[in-house]
Every structure is written in C-alpha cells, then in structure tokens.
Biotite code that builds the C-alpha atoms (Angstrom):
import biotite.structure as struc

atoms = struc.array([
    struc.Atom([302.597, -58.168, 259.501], chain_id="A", res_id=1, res_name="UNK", atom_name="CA", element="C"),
    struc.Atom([304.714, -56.694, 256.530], chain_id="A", res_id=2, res_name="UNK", atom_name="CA", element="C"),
    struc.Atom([302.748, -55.025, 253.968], chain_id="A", res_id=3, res_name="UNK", atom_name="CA", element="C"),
    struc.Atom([302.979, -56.802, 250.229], chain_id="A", res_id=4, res_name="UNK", atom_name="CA", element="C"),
    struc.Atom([303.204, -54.461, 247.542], chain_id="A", res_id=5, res_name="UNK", atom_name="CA", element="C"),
    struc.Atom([302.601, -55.325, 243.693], chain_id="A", res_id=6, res_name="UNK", atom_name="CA", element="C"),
    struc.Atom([306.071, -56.387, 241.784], chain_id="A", res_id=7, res_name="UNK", atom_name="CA", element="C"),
    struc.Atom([308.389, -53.159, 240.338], chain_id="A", res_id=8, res_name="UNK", atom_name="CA", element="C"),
    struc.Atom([307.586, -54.618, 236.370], chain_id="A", res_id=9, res_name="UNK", atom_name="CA", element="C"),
    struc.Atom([304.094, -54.566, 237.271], chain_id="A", res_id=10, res_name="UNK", atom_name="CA", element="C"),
    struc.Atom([304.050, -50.665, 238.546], chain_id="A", res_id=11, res_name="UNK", atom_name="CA", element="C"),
    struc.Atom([306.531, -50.227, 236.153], chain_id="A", res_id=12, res_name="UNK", atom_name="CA", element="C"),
    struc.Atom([303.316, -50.830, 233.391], chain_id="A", res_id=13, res_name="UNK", atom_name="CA", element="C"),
    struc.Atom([300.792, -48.641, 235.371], chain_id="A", res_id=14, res_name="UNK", atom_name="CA", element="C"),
    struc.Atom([303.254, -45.844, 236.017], chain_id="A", res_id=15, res_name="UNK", atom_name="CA", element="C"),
    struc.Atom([303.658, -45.795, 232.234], chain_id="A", res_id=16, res_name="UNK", atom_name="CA", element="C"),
    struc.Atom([299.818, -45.753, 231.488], chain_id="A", res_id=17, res_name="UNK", atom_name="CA", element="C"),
    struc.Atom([298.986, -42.883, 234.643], chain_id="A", res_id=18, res_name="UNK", atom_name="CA", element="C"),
    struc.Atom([302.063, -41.338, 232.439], chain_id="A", res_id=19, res_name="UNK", atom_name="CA", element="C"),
    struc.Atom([299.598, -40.248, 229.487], chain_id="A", res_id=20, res_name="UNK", atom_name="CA", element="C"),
    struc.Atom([298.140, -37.089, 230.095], chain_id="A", res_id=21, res_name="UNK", atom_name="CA", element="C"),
    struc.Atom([294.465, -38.379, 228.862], chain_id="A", res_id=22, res_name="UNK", atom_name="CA", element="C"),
    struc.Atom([294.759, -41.306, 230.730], chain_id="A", res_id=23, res_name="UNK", atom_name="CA", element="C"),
    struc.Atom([295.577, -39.785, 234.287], chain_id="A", res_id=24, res_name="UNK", atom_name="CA", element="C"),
    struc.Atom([292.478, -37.036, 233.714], chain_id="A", res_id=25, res_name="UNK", atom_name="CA", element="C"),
    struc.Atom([290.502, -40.339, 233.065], chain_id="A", res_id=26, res_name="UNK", atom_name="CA", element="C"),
    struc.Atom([291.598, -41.869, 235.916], chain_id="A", res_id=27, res_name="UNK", atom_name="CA", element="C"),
    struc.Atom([291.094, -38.857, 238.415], chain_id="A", res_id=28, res_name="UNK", atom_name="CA", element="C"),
    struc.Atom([287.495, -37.920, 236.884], chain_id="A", res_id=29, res_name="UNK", atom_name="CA", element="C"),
    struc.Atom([286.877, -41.029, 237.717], chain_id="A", res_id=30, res_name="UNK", atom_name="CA", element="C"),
    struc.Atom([288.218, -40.859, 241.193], chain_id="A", res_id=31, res_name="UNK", atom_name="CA", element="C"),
    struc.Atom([284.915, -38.800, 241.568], chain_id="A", res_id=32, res_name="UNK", atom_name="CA", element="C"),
    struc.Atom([282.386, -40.805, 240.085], chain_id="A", res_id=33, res_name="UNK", atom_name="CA", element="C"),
    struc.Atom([281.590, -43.315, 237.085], chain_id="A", res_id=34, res_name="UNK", atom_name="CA", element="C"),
    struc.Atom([281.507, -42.067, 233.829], chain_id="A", res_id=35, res_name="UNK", atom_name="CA", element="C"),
    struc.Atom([280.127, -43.269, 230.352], chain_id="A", res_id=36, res_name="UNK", atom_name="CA", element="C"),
    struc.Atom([281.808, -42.779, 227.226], chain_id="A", res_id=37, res_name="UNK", atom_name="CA", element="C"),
    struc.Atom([279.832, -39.756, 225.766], chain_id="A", res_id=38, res_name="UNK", atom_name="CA", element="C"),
    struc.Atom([280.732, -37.917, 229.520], chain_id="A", res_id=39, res_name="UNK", atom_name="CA", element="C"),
    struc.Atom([284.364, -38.181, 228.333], chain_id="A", res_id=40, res_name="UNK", atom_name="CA", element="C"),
    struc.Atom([284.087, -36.946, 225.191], chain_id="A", res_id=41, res_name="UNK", atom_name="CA", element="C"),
    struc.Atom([282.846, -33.564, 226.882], chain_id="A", res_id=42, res_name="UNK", atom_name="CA", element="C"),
    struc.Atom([286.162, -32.892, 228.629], chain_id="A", res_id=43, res_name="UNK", atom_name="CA", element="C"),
    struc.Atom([288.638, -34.562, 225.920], chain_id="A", res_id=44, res_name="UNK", atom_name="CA", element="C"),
    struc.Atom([288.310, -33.196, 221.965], chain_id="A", res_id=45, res_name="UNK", atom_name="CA", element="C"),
    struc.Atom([288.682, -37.099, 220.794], chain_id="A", res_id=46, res_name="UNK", atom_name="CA", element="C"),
    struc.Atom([286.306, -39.484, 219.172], chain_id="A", res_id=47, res_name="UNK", atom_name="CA", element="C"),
    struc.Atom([284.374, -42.119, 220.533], chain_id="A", res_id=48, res_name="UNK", atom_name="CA", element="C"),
    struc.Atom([286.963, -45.014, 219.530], chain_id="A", res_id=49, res_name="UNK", atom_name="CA", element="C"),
    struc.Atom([290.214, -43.110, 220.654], chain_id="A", res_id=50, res_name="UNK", atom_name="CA", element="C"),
    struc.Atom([288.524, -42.996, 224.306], chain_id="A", res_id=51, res_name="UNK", atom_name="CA", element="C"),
    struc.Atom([287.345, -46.249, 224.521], chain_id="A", res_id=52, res_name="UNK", atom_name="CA", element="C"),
    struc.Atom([291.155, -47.391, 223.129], chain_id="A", res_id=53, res_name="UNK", atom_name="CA", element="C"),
    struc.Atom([292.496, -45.537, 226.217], chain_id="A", res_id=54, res_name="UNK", atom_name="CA", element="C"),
    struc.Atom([290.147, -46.717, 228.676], chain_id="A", res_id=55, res_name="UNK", atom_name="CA", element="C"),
    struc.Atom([290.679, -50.469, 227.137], chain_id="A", res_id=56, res_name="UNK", atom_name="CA", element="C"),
    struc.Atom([294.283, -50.026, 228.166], chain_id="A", res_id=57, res_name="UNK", atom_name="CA", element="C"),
    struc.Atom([292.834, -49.224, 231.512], chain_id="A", res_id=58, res_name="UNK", atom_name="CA", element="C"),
    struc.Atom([290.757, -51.623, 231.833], chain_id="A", res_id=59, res_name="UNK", atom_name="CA", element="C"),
    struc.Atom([293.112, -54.282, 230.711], chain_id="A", res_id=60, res_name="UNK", atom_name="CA", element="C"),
    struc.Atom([295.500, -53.195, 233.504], chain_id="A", res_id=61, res_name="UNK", atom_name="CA", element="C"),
    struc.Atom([292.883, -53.850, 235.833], chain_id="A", res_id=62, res_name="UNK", atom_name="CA", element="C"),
    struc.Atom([292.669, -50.470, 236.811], chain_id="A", res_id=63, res_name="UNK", atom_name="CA", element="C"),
    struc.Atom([288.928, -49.863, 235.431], chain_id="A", res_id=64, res_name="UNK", atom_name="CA", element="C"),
    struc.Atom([285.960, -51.540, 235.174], chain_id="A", res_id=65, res_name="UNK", atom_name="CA", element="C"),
    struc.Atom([282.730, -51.511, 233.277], chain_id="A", res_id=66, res_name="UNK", atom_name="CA", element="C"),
    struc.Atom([279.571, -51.794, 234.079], chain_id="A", res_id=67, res_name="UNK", atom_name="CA", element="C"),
    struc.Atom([276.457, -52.078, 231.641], chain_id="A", res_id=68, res_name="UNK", atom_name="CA", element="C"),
    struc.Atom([272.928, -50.145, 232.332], chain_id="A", res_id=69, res_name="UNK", atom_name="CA", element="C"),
    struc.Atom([270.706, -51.319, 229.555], chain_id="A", res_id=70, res_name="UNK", atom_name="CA", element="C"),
    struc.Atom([272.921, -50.690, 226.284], chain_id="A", res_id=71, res_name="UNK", atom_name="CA", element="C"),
    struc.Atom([275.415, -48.219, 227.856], chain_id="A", res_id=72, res_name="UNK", atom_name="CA", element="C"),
    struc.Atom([278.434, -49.223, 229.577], chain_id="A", res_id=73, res_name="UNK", atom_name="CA", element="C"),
    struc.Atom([279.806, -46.906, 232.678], chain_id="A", res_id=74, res_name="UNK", atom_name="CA", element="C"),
    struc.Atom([283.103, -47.104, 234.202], chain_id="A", res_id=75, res_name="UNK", atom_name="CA", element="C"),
    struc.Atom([284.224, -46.601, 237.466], chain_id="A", res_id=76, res_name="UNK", atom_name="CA", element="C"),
    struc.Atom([287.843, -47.009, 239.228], chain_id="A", res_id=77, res_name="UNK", atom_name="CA", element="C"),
    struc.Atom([288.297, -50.981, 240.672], chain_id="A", res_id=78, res_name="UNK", atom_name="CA", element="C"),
    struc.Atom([288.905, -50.282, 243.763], chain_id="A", res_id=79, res_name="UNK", atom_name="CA", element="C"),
    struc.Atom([289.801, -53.955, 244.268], chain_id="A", res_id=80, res_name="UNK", atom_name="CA", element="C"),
    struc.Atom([293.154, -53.193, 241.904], chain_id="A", res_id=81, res_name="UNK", atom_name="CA", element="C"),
    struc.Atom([296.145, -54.032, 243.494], chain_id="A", res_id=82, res_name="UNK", atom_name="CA", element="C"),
    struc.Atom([297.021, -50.509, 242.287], chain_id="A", res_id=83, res_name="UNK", atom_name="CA", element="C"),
    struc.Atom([293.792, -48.519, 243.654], chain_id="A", res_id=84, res_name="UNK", atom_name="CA", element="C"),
    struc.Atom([296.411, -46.863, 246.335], chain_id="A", res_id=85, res_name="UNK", atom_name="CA", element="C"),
    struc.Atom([299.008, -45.529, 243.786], chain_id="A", res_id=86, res_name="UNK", atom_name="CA", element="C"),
    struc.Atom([296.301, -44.200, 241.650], chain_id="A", res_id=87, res_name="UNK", atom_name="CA", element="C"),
    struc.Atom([294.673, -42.352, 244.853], chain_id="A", res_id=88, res_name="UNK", atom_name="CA", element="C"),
    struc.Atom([297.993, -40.956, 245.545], chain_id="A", res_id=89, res_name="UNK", atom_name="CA", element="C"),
    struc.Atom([298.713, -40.109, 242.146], chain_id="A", res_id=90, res_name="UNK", atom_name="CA", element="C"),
    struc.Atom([295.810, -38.116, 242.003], chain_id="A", res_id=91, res_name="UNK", atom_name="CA", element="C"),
    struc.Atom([296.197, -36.353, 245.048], chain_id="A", res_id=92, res_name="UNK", atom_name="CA", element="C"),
    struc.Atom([299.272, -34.947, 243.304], chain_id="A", res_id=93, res_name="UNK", atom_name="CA", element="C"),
    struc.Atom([297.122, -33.341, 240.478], chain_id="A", res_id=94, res_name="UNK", atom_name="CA", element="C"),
    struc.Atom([294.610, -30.811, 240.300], chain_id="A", res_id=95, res_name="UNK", atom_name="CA", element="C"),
    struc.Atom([291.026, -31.460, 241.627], chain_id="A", res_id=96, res_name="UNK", atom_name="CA", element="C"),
    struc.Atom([288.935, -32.401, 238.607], chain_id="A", res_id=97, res_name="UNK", atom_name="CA", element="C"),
    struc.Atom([285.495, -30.962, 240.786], chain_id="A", res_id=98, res_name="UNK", atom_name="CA", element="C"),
    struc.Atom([285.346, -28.161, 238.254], chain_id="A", res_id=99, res_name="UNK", atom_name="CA", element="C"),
    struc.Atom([285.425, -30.310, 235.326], chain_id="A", res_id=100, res_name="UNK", atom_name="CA", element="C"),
    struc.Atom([282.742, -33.084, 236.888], chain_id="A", res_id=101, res_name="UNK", atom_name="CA", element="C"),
    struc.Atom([280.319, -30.086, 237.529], chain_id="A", res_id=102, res_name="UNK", atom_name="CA", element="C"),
    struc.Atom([281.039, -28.854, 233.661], chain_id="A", res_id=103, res_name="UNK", atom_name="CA", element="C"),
    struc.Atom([279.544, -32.853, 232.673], chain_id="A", res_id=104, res_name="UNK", atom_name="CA", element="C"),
    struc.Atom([276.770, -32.341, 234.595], chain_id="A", res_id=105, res_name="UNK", atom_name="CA", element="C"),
    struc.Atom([275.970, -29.609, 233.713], chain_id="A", res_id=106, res_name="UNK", atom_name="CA", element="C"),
    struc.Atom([276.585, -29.725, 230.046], chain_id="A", res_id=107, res_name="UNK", atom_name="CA", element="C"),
    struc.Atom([274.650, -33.713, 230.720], chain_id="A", res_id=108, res_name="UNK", atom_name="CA", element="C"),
    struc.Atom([276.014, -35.442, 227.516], chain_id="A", res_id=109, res_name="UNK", atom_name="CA", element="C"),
    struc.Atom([273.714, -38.425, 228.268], chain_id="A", res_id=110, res_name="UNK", atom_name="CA", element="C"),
    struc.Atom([270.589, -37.031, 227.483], chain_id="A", res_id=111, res_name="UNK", atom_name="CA", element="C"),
    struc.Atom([272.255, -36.566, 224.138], chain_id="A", res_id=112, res_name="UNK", atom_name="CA", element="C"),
    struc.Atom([273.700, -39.953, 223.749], chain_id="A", res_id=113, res_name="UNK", atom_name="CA", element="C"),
    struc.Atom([270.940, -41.686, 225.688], chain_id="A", res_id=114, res_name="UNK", atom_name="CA", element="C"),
    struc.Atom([272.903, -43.081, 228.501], chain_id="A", res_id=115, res_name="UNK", atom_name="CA", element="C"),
])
C-alpha cells in the first residue's frame, strides 16, 4: 500500500508557520505536554494576546488544539493532524525543550493565573 502524504501547498503553509522561531518552541514544548496560556508567557517575554495570535495560527492549521478545564483553555499538539509526523521530525531536529518544561513547573504560572 503506498503511503499518502498531505499536498506540497499544504506543507508549503506549515513549513512557513514551524518557520517562526516562537511558533516552533510552541510547538516542541508542546511535544512534551499541554500547556495553558499563562505557561507560555513564562518562557516567551510577550503578552497574553501576541501568544494566543500565534497559537490561533496554529490552531487554525490544524496543528493545535484546545481544550477547556473550567474557564482556562489548555493546548496540546493534534496528533490526529495530517502533519503530526513533520512536526515530530521537526522537532527532533531542535534542542530538547526538557529544561525549559521543568523551568514552568517549577516557576508554576497557574497558581498565579488560576489555571
């Protein structure tokens, strides 16, 4: 059986997206676990609205998805994306974001912003 792969315009888009340094972090912190808003805004010096704007774009590609505990929306990798295998070798190709997952937790934003 040959293996289907998504259309070059397509990848084309995502490439460009995984292309913005902010954007790939997102993506490989989130290769480790789901994150809320506030958790981002302890690794990247941006407000609130710039990161949900990038993870919108994300999400709009299909590439992320949200989830909602009580007011606070998480978001996590869709691992259903036609994509999910060119992000996980993307981010093979990068450095490990462990370090920076243990800084979050350890720093635990969501006690401050109530997620």
């Amino acid at each position: 059986m040959q293996e289907t792969f998504p259309d070059i315009e397509r990848t084309s888009k995502v490439l460009k997206l995984l292309g913005d340094k902010t954007r790939l972090t997102m993506v490989a912190l989130l290769m480790k676990r789901e994150l809320c808003v506030c958790e981002f805004q302890e690794v990247f010096d941006m407000t609130q609205p710039s990161i949900s704007q990038h993870l919108r774009k994300l999400k709009d590609s299909d590439l992320v998805k949200e989830s909602r505990k009580g007011q606070w929306i998480y978001y996590s990798l869709n691992k259903n994306s036609e994509f999910y295998r060119l992000i996980n070798y993307v981010t093979t190709q990068i450095p490990d974001q462990e370090e920076t997952i243990k800084q979050i937790d350890k720093s635990n934003p969501t006690i401050r912003c109530g997620c």
